[in-house]
C-alpha positions as CSV (number, residue, x, y, z in Angstrom):
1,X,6.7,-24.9,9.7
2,X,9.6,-27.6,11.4
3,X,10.0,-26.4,14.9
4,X,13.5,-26.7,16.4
5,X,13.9,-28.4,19.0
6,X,16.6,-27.0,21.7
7,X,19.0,-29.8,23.2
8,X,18.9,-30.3,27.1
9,X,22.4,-29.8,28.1
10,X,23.3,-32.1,30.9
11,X,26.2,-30.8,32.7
12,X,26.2,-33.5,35.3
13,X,25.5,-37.1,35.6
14,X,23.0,-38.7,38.7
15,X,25.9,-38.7,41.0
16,X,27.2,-35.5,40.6
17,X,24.0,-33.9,41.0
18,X,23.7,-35.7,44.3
19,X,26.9,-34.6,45.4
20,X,26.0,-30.8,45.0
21,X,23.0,-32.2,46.9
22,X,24.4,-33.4,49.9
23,X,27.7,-30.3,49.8
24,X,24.8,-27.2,49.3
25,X,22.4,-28.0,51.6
26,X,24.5,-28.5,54.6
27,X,26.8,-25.5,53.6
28,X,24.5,-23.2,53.2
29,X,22.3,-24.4,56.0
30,X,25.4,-23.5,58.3
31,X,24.8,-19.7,57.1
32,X,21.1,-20.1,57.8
33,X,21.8,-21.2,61.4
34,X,24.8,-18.8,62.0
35,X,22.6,-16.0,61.3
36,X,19.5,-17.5,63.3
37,X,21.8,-18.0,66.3
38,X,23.1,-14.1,66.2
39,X,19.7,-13.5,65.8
40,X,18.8,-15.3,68.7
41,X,21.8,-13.7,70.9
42,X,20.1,-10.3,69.9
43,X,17.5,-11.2,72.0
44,X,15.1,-12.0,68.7
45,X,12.2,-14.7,69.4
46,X,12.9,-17.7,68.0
47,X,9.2,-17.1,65.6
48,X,10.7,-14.6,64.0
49,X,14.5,-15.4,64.2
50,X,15.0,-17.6,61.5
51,X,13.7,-14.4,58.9
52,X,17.4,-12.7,58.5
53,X,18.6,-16.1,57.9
54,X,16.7,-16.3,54.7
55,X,18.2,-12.9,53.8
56,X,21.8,-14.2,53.0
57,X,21.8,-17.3,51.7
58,X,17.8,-17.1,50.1
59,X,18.7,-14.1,48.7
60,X,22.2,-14.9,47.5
61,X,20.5,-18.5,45.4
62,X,17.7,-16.1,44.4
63,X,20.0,-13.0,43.1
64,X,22.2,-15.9,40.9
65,X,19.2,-17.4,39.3
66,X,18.3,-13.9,38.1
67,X,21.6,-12.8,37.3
68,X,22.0,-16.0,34.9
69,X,19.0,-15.7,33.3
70,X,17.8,-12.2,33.3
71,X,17.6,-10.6,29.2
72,X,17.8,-7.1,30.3
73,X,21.5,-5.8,31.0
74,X,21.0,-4.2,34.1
75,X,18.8,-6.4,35.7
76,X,21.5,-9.0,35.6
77,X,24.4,-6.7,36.6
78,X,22.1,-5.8,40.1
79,X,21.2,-9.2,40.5
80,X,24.8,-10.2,40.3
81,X,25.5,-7.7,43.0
82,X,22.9,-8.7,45.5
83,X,24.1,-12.6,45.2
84,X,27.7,-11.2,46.2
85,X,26.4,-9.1,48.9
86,X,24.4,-11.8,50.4
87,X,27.0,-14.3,50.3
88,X,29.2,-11.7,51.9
89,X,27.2,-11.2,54.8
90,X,26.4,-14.8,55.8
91,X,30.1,-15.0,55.4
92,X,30.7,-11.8,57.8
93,X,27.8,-12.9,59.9
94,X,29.0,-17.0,60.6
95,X,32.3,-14.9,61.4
96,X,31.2,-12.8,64.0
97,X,28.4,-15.3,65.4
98,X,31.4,-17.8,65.8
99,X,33.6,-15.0,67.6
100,X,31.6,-14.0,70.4
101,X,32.3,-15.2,73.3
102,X,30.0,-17.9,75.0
103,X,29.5,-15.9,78.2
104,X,28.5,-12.7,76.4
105,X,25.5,-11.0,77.4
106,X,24.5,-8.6,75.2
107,X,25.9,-8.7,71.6
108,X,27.3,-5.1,70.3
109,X,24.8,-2.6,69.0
110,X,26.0,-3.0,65.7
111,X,25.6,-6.9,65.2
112,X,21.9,-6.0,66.2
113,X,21.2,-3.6,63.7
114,X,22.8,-5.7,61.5
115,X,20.5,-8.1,62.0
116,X,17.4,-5.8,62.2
117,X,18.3,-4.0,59.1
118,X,19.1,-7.3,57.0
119,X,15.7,-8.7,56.3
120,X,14.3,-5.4,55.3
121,X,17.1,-4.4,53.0
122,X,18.1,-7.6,51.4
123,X,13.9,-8.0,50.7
124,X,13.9,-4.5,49.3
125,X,16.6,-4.9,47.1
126,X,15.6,-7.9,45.6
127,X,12.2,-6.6,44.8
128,X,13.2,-3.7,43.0
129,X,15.1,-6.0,41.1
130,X,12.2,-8.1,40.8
131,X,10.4,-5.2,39.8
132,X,12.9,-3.9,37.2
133,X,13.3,-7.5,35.5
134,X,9.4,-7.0,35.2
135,X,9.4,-3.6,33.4
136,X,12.0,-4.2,31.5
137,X,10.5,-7.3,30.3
138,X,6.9,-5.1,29.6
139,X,9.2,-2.7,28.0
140,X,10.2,-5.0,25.7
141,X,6.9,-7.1,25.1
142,X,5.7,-3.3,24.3
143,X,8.5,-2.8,21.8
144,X,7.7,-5.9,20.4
145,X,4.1,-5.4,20.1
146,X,4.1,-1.5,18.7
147,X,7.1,-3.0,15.9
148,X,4.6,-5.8,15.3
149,X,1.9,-3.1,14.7
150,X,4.5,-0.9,12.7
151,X,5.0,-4.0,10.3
152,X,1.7,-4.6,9.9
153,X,0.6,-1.1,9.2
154,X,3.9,-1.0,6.7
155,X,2.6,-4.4,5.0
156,X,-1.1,-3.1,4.9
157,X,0.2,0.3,3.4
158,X,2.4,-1.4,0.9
159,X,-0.4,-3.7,0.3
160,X,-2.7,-0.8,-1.2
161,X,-0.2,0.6,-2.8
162,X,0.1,-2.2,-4.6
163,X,-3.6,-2.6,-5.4
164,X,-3.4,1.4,-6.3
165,X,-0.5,0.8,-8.8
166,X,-2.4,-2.2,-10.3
167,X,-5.7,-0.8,-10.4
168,X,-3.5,2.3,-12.3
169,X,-2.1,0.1,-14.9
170,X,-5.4,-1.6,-15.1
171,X,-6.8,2.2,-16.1
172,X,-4.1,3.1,-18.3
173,X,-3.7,-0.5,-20.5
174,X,-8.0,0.5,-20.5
175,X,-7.8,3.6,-21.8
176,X,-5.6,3.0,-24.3
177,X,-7.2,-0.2,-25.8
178,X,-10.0,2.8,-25.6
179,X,-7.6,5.3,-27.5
180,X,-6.8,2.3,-29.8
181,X,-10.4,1.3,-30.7
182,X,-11.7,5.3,-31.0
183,X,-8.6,5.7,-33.6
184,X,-9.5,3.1,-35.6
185,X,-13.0,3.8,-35.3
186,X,-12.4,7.2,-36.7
187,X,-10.1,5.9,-39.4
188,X,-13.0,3.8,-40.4
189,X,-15.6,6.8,-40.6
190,X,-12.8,8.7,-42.4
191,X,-12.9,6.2,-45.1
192,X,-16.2,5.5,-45.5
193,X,-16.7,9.1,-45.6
194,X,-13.8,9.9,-48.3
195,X,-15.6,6.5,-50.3
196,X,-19.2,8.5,-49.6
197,X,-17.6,11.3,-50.8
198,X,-15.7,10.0,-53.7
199,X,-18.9,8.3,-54.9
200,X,-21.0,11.0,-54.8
201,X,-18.3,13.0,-57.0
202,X,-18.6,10.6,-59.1
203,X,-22.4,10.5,-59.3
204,X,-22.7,14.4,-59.5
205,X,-19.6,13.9,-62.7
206,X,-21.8,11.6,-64.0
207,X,-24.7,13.4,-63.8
208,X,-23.2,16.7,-65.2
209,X,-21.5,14.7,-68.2
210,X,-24.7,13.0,-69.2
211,X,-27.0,16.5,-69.2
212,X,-23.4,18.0,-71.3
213,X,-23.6,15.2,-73.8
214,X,-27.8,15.8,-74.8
215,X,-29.3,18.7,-76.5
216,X,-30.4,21.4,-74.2
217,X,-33.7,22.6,-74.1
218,X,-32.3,26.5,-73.9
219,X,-33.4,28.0,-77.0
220,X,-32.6,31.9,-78.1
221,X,-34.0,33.6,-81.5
222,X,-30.6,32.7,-83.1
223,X,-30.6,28.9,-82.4
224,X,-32.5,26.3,-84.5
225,X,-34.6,23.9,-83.2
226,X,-32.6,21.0,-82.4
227,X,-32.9,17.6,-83.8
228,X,-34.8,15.2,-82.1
229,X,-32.9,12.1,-80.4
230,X,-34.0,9.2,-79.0
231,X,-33.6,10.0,-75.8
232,X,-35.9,12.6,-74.6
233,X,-33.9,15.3,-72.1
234,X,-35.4,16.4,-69.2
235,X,-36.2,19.9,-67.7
236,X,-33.6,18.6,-64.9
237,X,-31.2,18.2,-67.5
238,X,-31.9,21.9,-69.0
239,X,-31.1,23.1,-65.3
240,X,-27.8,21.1,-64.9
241,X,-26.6,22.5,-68.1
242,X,-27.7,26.0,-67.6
243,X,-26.3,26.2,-64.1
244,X,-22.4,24.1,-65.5
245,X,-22.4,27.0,-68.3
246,X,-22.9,29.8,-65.5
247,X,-20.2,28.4,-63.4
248,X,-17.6,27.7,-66.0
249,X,-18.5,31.7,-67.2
250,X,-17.3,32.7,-63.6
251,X,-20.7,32.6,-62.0
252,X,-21.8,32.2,-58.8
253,X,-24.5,29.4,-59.2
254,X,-24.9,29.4,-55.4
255,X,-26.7,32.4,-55.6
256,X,-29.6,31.1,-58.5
257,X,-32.9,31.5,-58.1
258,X,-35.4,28.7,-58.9
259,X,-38.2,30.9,-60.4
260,X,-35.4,33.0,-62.8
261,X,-33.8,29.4,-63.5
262,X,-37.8,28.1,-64.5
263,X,-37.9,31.0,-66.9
264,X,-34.7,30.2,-68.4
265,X,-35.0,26.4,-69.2
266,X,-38.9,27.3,-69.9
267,X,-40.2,25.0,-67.0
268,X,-43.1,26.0,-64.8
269,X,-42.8,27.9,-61.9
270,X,-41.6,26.5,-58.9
271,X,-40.1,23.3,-60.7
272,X,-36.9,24.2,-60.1
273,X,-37.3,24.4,-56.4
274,X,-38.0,21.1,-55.2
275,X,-33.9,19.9,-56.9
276,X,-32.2,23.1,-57.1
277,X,-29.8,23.1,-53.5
278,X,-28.8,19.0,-54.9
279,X,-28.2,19.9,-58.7
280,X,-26.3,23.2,-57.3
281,X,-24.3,20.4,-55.3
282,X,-23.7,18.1,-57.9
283,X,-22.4,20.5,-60.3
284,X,-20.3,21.9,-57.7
285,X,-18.6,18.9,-56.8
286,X,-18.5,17.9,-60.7
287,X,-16.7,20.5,-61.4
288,X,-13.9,20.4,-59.1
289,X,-13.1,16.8,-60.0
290,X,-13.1,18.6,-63.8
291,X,-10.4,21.4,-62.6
């Protein structure tokens, strides 16, 4: 970070400054000692007579200073005030030091509480402008502080919610790559299971055509024996057929029963148990690829 630097401002050269010098110092010494010599007339002792002196002229260089330099409105507008009030009463004081007579005893009542009440008022005054300069400046260094806090919190807040929003967007992109991969998990079962299923139509067609195209072993008194082949069917076959001719008479094959299907086919009992739910399947499924 480049700091800036400020430019000194030099309103005077060497000589003027020495000038200023050498005009201040007497002029405003001559306040000083007009108001330690009323002081002095007022019967003051001299340890304590040069106090009131400082209250005009100290005061007034003190009040400017502020007034010029103060931040807070106020402070500067009292400060101005006090530097005009001092320098009006060194003013009224070198006056009315300067225009008693020499050969006056006693100075009037009123040049003596003028110069009682001075120190104490022009002190007071500029303390409590001292003292307001001072709050005003906490005042502000308190403002500054609870709006540095108040950014700060505002920054931290904004900071979560950005770490809320991202974490959010982080969620929802998840759940849908989530969504994504379930779908076309499911899409995958789906076709393996209509493949499964297609190929075990076609196993259970295959099955049911080959047992249709053999002799069955079925015989009734009005059938002849039939011919031998070279291919021996099976007892499974016999069932397959038996149970395709019940369901394409309107049947319900689902209701069979292995022992009565035994019987029919002329197998022994309980053959037909250990195939019958599978064959009832296959010629289930067989026939609806049929219709």
């Amino acid at each position: 970070m480049t700091t800036i630097q400020r430019p000194e401002v030099d309103l005077f050269d060497p000589w003027t400054r020495r000038g200023l010098l050498l005009a201040l110092v007497p002029l405003l010494g001559w306040d000083a000692a007009s108001v330690f010599q009323l002081a002095m007339a007022a019967h003051i002792t001299v340890y304590v007579a040069w106090i009131p002196a400082i209250s005009t002229s100290g005061i007034m260089l003190a009040s400017t200073r502020i007034s010029m330099r103060a931040a807070d409105a106020e402070v500067r507008r009292q400060a101005k005030i006090l530097s005009w009030v001092g320098l009006s009463l060194g003013v009224i004081i070198a006056a009315v030091q300067h225009s008693l007579p020499q050969n006056l005893g006693t100075v009037p009542w009123e040049a003596m509480a003028l110069i009682g009440a001075l120190p104490v008022a022009m002190g007071g005054w500029l303390w409590h402008i001292y003292s307001l300069a001072h709050t005003r400046a906490e005042q502000a260094a308190t403002a500054a502080h609870a709006a540095m806090i108040a950014r700060a919190e505002a920054e931290m807040i904004a900071e979560r919610d950005r770490d809320a929003a991202e974490r959010r967007r982080t969620a929802e992109l998840t759940h849908a790559r989530e969504l994504a991969a379930a779908a076309e998990r499911t899409a995958t079962l789906q076709r393996e299971t209509a493949e499964l299923t297609e190929r075990r139509r076609a196993e259970a067609k295959a099955t049911v055509n080959a047992a249709l195209t053999g002799p069955t072993l079925v015989r009734t008194p009005a059938q002849k024996p039939a011919a031998k082949r070279t291919t021996k069917p099976t007892l499974r076959d016999a069932a397959v057929t038996e149970l395709v001719r019940r369901h394409r008479a309107g049947g319900d094959i689902t209701t069979t029963v292995a022992t009565e299907l035994d019987r029919t086919i002329g197998a022994s009992e309980g053959y037909c148990k250990k195939f019958l739910p599978e064959v009832i399947e296959h010629v289930l499924t067989a026939e609806r690829g049929v219709a």
